[in-house]
N, C-alpha and C positions, 0 to 999 in steps of 0.2 A: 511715559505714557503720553499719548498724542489725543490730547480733544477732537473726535467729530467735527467737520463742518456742521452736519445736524445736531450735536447739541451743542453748538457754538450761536447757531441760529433759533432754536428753540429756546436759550436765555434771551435773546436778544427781544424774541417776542414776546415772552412774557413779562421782561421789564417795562416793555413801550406798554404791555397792557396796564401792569399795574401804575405806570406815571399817567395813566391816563383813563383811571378808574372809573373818572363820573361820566363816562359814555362810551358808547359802539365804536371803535374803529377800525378801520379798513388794511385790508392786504398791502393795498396800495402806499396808504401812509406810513405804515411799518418799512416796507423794500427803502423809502423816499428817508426815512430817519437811519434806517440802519443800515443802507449801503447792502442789502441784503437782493438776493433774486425775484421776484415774484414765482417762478416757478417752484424753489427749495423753498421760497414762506409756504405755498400751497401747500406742498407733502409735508413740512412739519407743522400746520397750523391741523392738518388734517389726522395727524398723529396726537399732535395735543390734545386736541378734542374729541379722539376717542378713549384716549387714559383719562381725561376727565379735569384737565388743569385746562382747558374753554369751552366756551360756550359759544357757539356761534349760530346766527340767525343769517337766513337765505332773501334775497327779496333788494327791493329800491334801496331800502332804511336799514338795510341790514349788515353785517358786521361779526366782529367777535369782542367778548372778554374774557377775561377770568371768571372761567366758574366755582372757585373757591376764593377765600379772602388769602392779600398775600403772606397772612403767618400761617396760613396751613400747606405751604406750597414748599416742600422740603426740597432743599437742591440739589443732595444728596441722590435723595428717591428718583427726581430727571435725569441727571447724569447715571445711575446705576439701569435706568429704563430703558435709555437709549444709549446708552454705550455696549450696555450687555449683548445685543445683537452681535455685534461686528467685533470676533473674534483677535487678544490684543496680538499674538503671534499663529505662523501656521499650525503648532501645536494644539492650539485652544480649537481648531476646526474641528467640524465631526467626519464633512466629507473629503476635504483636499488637504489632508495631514500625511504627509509622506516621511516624517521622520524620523528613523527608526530609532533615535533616542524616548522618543514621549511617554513610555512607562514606564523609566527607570528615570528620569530628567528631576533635578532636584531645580535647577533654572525654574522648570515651568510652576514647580509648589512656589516658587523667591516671587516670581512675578503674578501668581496669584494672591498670594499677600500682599503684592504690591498694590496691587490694583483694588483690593478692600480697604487698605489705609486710605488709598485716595479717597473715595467714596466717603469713610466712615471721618473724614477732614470738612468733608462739605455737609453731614448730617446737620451738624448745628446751626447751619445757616437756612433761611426761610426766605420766599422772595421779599417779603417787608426789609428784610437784613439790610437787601440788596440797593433796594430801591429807598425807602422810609429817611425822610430827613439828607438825601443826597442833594443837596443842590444843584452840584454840577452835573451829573446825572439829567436831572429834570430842564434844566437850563440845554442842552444838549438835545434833548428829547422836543424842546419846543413845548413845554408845559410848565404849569404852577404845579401840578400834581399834589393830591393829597394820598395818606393813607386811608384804606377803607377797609370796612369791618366786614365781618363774613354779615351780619344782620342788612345793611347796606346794601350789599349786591344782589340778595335776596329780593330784599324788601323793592328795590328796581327791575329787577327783572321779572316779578311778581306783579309790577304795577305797567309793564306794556305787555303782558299777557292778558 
C-alpha cells in the first residue's frame, strides 16, 4: 500500500500545528517548513477543517490550528478518512472496474485486510504520539513546541473570540 500524497501532506500539517500550539499559523509557514505546495496545503488544510481536526480563521491575523488537543487526533482515523477515497486497486472502483475477476477474486478479500491492518497499526497512535517530547521533530519544525491540552486550545480560542 502506497500513502497519498494527501495524507502525506495532511500529517505534515498537522504536526507543524501541533509543534506550534500556542498560536495561529499560516499556509505559508507550513509549505516554508515542510517543503510542501501551497496549493495541495490549501485543498488539504480545507479538508481538515471540514472533518474537524482545524480550525481556521479568515482576516489580517488569521490562520489555522488544531481544533482538538493532540491526544484526540487518531492517526489512524486520518489515514482511514483520506485514503478511503482513492480506491487501493481497479477492483475497489464502483465506476471504472473492468475486471471480470472481482466477484469471485479472493486477492481483492487479502488486500482488503490488508489495508485494515494498516489502519488498525496506526489506531494507537495520537498526534501527541507524534509530536510530544520529539525534539528533533521540533528542532526541524523551527519551534520549542509544547504539548497542549484540549482545556488550552479551548480556553484560547475562547479568549479572541
Amino acid at each position: 500500500m502506497r500513502v497519498t500524497k494527501r495524507s502525506n501532506i495532511a500529517m505534515r500539517v498537522l504536526m507543524f500545528c501541533a509543534a506550534n500550539s500556542d498560536r495561529l499559523v499560516t499556509k505559508a509557514e507550513i509549505a516554508r517548513a515542510t517543503n510542501a505546495s501551497e496549493n495541495h496545503l490549501a485543498q488539504v488544510i480545507n479538508q481538515l477543517a471540514q472533518l474537524g481536526y482545524l480550525h481556521t480563521q479568515r482576516g489580517r491575523n488569521g490562520g489555522l490550528e488544531l481544533a482538538r488537543a493532540p491526544d484526540q487526533i487518531v492517526i489512524g482515523e486520518i489515514f482511514r478518512t483520506i485514503e478511503s477515497r482513492i480506491p487501493m486497486t481497479e477492483c475497489f472502483g464502483d465506476v471504472d472496474n473492468t475486471c471480470p475477476l472481482s466477484d469471485c477474486c479472493r486477492l481483492r478479500d487479502a488486500l482488503n485486510d490488508a489495508a485494515e491492518a494498516f489502519f488498525k497499526t496506526l489506531d494507537p497512535l495520537t498526534l501527541d504520539t507524534l509530536t510530544c517530547d520529539n525534539e528533533p521533530l521540533m528542532a526541524l519544525l523551527g519551534t520549542t513546541g509544547r504539548c497542549r491540552t484540549a482545556e488550552s486550545a479551548v480556553a484560547r480560542r475562547a479568549a479572541v473570540h
